[in-house]
C-alpha positions in Angstrom: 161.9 62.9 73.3 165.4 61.2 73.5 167.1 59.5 70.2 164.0 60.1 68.8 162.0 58.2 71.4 159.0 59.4 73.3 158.6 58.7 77.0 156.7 55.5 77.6 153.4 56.2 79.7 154.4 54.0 82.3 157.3 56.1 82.9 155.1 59.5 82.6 153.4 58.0 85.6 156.5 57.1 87.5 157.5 61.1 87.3 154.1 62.1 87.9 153.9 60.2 91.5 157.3 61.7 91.8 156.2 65.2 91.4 153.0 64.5 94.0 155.9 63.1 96.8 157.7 66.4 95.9 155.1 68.9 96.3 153.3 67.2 99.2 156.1 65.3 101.2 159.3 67.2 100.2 160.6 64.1 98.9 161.0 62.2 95.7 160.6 58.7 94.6 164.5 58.2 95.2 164.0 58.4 98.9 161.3 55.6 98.5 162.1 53.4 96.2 166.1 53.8 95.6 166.1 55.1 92.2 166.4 58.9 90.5 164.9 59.0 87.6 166.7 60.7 84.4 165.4 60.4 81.1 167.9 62.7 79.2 170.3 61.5 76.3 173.1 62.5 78.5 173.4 60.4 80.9 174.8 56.4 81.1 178.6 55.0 81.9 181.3 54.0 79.5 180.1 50.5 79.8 176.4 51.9 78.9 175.4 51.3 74.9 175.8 54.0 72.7 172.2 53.3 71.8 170.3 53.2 74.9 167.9 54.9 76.2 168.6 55.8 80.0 165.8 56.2 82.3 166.7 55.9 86.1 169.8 55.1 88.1 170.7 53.8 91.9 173.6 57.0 92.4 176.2 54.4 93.3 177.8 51.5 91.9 177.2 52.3 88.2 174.1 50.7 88.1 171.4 51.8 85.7 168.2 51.2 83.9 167.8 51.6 80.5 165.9 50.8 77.0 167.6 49.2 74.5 166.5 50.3 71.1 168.7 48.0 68.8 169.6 50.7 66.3 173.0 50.1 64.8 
């Protein structure tokens, strides 16, 4: 759970698949599709919102992907 938010099944799936390419290829989801998945409340950019929730990012550029909760 991150800011009091609980993984959304989509994403569960998305590490799942992850973990299979790990164990059986040696090689994660980054390697195919481009992205590393991080769903800790640790991680964004100064220009990320104090509020979101961080799930994934490129490693470059600063880009990122993220839930916005709206919480003030």
């Amino acid at each position: 759970m991150v800011r009091g938010y609980e993984m959304p099944k989509t994403l569960n799936s998305l590490y799942a698949i992850d973990q299979i390419l790990q164990n059986n290829h040696g090689r994660g989801i980054e390697d195919y599709l481009g992205i590393y998945l991080n769903f800790s409340s640790d991680f964004g950019y100064d220009c990320t919102p104090d509020d979101a929730v961080v799930f994934g990012h490129t490693g470059m550029g600063g880009d990122h992907f993220a839930f916005f909760t709206n919480n003030d």
